[in-house]
N, C-alpha and C positions, 0 to 999 in steps of 0.2 A: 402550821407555822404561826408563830405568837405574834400575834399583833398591839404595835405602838399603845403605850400605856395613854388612857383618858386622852385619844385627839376626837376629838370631837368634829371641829371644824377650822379652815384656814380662817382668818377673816376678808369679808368681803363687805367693806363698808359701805354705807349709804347716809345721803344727808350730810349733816357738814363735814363728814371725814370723808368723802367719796371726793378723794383730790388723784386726779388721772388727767393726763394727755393734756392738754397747754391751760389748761386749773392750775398747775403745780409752777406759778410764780417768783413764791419766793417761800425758803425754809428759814430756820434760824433755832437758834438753841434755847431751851429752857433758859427763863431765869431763875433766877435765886427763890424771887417770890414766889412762884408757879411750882419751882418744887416742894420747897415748904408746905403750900397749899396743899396738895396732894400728899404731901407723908402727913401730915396732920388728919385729914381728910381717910386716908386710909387706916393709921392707927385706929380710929374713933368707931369703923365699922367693922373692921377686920379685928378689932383685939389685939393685934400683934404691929410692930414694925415692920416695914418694907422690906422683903428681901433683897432684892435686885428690882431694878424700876428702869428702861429705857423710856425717850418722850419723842415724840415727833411734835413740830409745830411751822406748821403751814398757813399761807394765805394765797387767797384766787386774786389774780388780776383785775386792779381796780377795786378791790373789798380793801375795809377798813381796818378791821376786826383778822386774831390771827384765831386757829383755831387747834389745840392744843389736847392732844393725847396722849393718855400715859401707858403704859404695859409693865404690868406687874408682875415679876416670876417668880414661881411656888420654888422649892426645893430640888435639887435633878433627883430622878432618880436612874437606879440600875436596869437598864434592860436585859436583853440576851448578847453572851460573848462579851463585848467593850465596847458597847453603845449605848449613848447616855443619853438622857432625854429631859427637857427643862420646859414647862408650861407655862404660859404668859398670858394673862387676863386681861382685859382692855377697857380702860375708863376715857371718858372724853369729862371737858370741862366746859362749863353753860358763863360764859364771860357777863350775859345779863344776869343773869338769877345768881353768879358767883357760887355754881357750886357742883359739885363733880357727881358720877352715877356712872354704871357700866352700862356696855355697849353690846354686852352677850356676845362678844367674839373672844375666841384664841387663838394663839399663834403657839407651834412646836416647832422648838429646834433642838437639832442632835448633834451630837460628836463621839467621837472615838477618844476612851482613857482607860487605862488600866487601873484606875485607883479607883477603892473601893467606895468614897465618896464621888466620883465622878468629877472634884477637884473643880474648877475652872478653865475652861478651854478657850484658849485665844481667837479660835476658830469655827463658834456657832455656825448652822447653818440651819434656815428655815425651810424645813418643811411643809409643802404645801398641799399636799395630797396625801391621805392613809398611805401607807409603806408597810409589808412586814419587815421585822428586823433585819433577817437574814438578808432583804434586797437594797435596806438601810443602807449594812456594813459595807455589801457590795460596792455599793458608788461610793461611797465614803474612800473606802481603798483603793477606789481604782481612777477617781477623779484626777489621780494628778497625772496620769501615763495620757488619760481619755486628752486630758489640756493640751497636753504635749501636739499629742497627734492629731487635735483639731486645728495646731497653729499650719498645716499642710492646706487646711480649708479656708483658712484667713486668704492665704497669697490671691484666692478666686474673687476676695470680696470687696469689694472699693474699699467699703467702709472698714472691713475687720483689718485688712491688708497693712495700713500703719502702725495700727496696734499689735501687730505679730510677735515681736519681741518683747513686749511690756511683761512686768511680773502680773501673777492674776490672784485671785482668792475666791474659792467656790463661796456663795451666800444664799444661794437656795435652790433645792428638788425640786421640780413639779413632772405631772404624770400628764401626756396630751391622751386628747381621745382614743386614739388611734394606739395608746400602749406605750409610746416611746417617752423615756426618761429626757425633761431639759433641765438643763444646768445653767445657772446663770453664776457668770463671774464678774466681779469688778478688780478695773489694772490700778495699780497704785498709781496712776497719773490721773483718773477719777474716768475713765471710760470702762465700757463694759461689754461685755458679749454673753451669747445665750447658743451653748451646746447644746445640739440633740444629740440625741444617744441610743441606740438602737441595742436590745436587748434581744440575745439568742441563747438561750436557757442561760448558761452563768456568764457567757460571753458579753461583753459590751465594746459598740463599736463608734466611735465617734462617725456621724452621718452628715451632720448639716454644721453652721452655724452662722450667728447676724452677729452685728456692733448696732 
């Protein structure tokens, strides 16, 4: 089975990007300056313009200073069937020394397109764990029947139970120890839940889920 073109690794950052659990204060958007910076910054070492660039920027509670990252995406390319695959490079910014370097991490995300450029999809999703294609397209296909049938596992959960009816949008794979696919969604009212998924040769079965 062919496996995902150049993933390397999810990223798992440390040091100032390592913002988890009550670190995560406050977000905010790039500014004008900040992006500049970095397409300048990236022209200069890359030879080329930015393809695609998303940014996160974060500060910890009580810190002064925000701490600002960029991801750079190479080109999609074609995998197997009509799954597409798009690389993202990861630069952080040093606010003393004013000046940007990577971080040796990447993030993969895929989509399902028929088009031979692989197009633009409204509906990335990050991969976070190696996948072959073929178990790819599976959840890709079958996420939205798997969604459905976990809203039966909401009614159980305090927490998932008011969000039952909410629209949802798959935003990332991951693989537990133990083999089972999770799925994290977020509802368009800005909550979120995390499907597991219980895989039986092609079969998949919605198992658990949290909010």
């Amino acid at each position: 089975m062919k496996r995902t073109i150049n993933f390397l690794r999810v990223l798992a950052l440390a040091g100032p990007l390592a913002w988890h659990g009550a670190a995560l204060a406050e977000t905010r958007e790039p500014s004008a300056a900040e992006i500049k910076s970095f397409e300048t910054w990236f022209s200069q070492h890359s030879g080329g313009a930015v393809l695609k660039a998303s940014y996160e920027v974060r500060r910890s509670e009580g810190a002064r200073d925000w701490n600002v990252a960029a991801w750079a995406e190479s080109a999609p390319q074609r995998a197997a069937w009509r799954l597409c695959l798009a690389r993202s490079d990861g630069y952080v910014y040093d606010a003393k020394t004013q000046r940007w370097s990577e971080i040796g991490a990447q993030r993969q995300h895929v989509w399902l397109d028929r088009s031979s450029d692989c197009g633009v999809s409204p509906q990335r999703v990050l991969l976070k764990q190696p996948l072959g294609d073929r178990d790819i397209v599976t959840v890709l296909e079958q996420q939205g029947p798997l969604l459905q049938s976990a809203r039966l596992l909401f009614a159980g959960n305090t927490q998932c139970a008011p969000q039952r009816a909410h629209k949802f949008e798959l935003t990332a794979i991951d693989v537990t120890p133990d083999q089972f696919y999770q799925l994290t969604y977020v509802s368009d009212r800005g909550g979120s839940a995390v499907i597991t998924v219980r895989k039986r040769a092609r079969e998949l079965t919605a198992w658990a889920a949290r909010c």
